[in-house]
DRENDO-1510 file (C-alpha; in Angstrom, 1 decimal, always signed):
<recs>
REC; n; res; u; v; w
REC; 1; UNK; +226.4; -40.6; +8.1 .
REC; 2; UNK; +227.5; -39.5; +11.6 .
REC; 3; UNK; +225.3; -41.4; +14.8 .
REC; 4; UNK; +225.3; -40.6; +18.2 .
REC; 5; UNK; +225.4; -43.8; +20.2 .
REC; 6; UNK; +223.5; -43.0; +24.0 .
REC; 7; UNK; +223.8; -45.2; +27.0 .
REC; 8; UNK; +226.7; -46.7; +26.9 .
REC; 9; UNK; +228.4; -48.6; +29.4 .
REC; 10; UNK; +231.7; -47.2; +31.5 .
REC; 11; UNK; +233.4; -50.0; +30.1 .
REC; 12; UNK; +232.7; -49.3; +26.3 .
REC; 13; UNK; +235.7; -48.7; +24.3 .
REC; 14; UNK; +236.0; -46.7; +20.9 .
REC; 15; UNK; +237.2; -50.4; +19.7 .
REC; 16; UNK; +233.9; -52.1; +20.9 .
REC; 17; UNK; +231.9; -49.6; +18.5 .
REC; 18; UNK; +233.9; -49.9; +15.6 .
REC; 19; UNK; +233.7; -53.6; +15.8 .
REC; 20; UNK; +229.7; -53.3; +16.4 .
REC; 21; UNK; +228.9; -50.6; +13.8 .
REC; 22; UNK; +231.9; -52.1; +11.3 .
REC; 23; UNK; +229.8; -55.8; +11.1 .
REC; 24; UNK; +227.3; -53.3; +8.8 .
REC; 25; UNK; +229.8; -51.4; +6.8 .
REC; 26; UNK; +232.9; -49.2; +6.8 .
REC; 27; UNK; +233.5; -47.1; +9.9 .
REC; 28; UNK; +235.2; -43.9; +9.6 .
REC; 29; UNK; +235.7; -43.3; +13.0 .
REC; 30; UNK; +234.0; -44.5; +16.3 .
REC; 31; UNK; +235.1; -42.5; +19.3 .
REC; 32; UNK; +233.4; -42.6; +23.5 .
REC; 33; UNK; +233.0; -38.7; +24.8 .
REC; 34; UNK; +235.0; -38.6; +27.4 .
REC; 35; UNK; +235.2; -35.5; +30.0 .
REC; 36; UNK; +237.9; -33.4; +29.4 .
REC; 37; UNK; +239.3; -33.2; +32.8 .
REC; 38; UNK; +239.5; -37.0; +33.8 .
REC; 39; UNK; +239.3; -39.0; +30.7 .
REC; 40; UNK; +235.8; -40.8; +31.9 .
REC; 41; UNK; +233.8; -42.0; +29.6 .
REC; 42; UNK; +230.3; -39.7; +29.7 .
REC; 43; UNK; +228.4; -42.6; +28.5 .
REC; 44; UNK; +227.9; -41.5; +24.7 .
REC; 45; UNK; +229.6; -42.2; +21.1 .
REC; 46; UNK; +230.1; -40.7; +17.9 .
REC; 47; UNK; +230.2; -43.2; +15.0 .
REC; 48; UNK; +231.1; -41.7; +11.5 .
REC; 49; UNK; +229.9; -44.5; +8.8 .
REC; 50; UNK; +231.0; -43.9; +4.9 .
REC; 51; UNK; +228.1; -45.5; +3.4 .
REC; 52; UNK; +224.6; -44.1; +4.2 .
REC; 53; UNK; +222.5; -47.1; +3.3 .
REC; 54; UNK; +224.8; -49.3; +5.9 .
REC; 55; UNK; +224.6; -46.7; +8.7 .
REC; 56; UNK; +221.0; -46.9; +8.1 .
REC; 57; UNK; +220.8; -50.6; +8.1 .
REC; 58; UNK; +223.2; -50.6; +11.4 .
REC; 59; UNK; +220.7; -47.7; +12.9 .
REC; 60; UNK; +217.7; -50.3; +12.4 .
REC; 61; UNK; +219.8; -53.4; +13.4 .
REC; 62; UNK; +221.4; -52.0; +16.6 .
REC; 63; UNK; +218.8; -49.4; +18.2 .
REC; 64; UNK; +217.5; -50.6; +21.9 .
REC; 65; UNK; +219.9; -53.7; +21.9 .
REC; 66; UNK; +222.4; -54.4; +24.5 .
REC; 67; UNK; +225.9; -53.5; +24.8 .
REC; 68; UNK; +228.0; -54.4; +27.7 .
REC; 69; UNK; +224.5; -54.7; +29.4 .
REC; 70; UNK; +223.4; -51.3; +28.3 .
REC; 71; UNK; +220.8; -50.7; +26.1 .
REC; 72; UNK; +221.6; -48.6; +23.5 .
REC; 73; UNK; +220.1; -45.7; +22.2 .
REC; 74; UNK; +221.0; -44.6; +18.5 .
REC; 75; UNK; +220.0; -41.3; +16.4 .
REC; 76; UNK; +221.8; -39.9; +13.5 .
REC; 77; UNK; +223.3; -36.6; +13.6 .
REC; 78; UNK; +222.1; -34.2; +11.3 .
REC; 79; UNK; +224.4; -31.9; +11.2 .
REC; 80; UNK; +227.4; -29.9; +12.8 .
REC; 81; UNK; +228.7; -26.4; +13.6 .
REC; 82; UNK; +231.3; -27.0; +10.9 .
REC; 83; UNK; +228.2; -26.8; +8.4 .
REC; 84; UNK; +227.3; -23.4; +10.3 .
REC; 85; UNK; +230.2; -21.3; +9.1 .
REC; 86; UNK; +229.7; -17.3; +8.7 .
</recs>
């Protein structure tokens, strides 16, 4: 299951979500989105989980809490353009 992770702090590191999502299961990959032209953080994550039931458990375990002093804002991902292809 892929999540987006909203509201994150400046100082949020791709290591800080794989730690927080990987306490609820196995983490594929946990990445910040960062602009492309000055390597900021834009304050938003992508966390690819391998296990449904544990992404859904982390989903209902981590929405609204704080991070870094941030509340966090959580929502799966339904899909992507990779599942679009002509």
């Amino acid at each position: 299951m892929n999540i987006h992770v909203a509201n994150l702090s400046l100082n949020v590191i791709d290591a800080d979500l794989r730690k927080l999502f990987g306490a609820y299961g196995e983490v594929n990959s946990a990445v910040i989105v960062r602009d492309k032209l000055n390597g900021r953080s834009l304050g938003t994550g992508m966390i690819d989980m391998v296990n449904d039931i544990q992404a859904a458990q982390a989903m209902l375990c981590l929405n609204h809490t704080l991070l870094d002093g941030m509340p966090i804002y959580l929502s799966e991902i339904k899909y992507s353009i990779r599942d679009h292809k002509n």
